[in-house]
N, C-alpha and C positions, 0 to 999 in steps of 0.2 A: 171688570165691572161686576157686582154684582146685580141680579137681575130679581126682583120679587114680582109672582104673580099671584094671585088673590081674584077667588069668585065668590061673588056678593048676591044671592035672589032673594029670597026669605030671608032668609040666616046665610052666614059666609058657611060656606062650605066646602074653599081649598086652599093652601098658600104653600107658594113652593116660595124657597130662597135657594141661590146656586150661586157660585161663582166667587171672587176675592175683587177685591177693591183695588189692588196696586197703588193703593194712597200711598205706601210708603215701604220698607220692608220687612220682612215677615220677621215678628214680634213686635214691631214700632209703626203698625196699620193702625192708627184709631178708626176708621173708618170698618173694618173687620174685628173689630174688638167690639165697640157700640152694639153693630148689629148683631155680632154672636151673642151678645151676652143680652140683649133682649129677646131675641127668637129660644135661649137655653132657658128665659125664664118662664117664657111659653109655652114652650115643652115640658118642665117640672109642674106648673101650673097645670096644663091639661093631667097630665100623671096622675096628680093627686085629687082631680075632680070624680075622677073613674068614671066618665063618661065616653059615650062611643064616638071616638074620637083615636083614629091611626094616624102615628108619626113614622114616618122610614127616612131611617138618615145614613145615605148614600155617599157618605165624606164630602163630597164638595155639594150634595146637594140633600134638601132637606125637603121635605113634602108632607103636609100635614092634611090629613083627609079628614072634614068632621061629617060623620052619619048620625049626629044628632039635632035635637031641635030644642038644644039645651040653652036659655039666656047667659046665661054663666058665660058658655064658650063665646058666643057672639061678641060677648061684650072683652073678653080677652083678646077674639081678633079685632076690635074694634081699634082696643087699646095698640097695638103692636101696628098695627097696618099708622095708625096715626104719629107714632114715635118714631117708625120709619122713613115717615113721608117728612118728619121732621129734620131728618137728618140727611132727605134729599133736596131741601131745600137749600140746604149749605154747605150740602157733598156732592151736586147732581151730576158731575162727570163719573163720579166713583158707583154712585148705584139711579136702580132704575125701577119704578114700582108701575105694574098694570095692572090695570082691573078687566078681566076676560069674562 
């Protein structure tokens, strides 16, 4: 399963993703393709805003720190945490989203 957690006060400022879906096998997961390929556009996104905003990606898990109080990124995690939750609505054995 993967497992996404996400903190939201002011501005979001965490979101970890970890874990593999087991929808299916590995190369023929849609379920780990979706989410990889919106959380990588996340991370190019943040990249290119040069905001202070730290990524550490740990192979199976990924952890986005933001130390800013930038609209921009808000609204990137807004976007992503909402695509994701979209895709737990129709995946929800496969992934699992908290807000801490």
């Amino acid at each position: 399963m993967i497992k996404v957690v996400f903190s939201l006060d002011k501005h979001y400022t965490y979101l970890s993703i970890k874990g593999h879906a087991d929808y299916a096998d590995a190369g023929k997961d849609l379920v780990c393709a979706a989410v990889s390929s919106i959380v990588f556009g996340l991370m190019n996104a943040i990249d290119e805003s040069k905001e202070a905003v730290e990524i550490a990606d740990y192979g199976n898990k990924i952890e986005i720190i933001n130390n800013s109080s930038s609209e921009l990124i808000d609204n990137y995690f807004e976007l992503v945490i909402f695509q994701l939750k979209t895709i737990e609505e129709s995946y929800g054995r496969f992934i699992e989203i908290e807000r801490k």
